[in-house]
N, C-alpha and C positions, 0 to 999 in steps of 0.2 A: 504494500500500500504506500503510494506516497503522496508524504505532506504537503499542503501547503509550504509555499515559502515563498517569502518576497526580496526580492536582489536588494543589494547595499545604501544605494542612494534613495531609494522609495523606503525602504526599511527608515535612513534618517529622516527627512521629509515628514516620513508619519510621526517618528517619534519629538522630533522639534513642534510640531503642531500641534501636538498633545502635551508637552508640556507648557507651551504659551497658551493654551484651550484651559487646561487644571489651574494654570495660576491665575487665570485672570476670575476662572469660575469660585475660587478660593478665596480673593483678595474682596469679589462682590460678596461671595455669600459669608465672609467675616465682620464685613462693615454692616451689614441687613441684620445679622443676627447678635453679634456682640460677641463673638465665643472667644474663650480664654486661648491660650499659650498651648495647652494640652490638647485640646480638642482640633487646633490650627496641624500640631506634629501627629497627631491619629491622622487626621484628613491627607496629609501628604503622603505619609509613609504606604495608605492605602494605595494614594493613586501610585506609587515610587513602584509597591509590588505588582500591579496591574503590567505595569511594562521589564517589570524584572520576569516576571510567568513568560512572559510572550517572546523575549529573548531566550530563558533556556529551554521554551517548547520547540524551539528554531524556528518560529514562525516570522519573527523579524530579524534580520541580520544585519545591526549597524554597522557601518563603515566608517563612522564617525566623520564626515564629509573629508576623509583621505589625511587628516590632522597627523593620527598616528599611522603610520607607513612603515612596517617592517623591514622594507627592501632598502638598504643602501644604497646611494647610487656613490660612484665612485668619480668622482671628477675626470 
């Protein structure tokens, strides 16, 4: 059977929109409801492990927009 999976750059793409999506949804629904320091790091960590499942189910495969590059190049 195989998985899903989505190539490197859409992998990042989805995960940069997800997190400017979580924090903006965080940042409204802190100031609408007044919630403390604790309730703010439950709220993240939730969304933090939603994309931590989905990287080691291999469904997203960052690439981290090429940042870290294994390959040396040699002048």
């Amino acid at each position: 059977m195989k998985r899903l999976q989505l190539n490197g750059i859409t992998s990042d793409v989805l995960i940069s929109a997800y997190v400017v999506i979580t924090l903006y949804f965080r940042f409204k629904l802190e100031s609408e409801i007044a919630t403390g320091p604790i309730e703010s790091l439950v709220m993240g960590l939730c969304f933090v492990i939603i994309i931590w499942v989905l990287i080691k189910l291999k469904f997203l495969n960052p690439n981290w927009f090429g940042v870290f590059n294994s390959k040396t190049q040699k002048p």
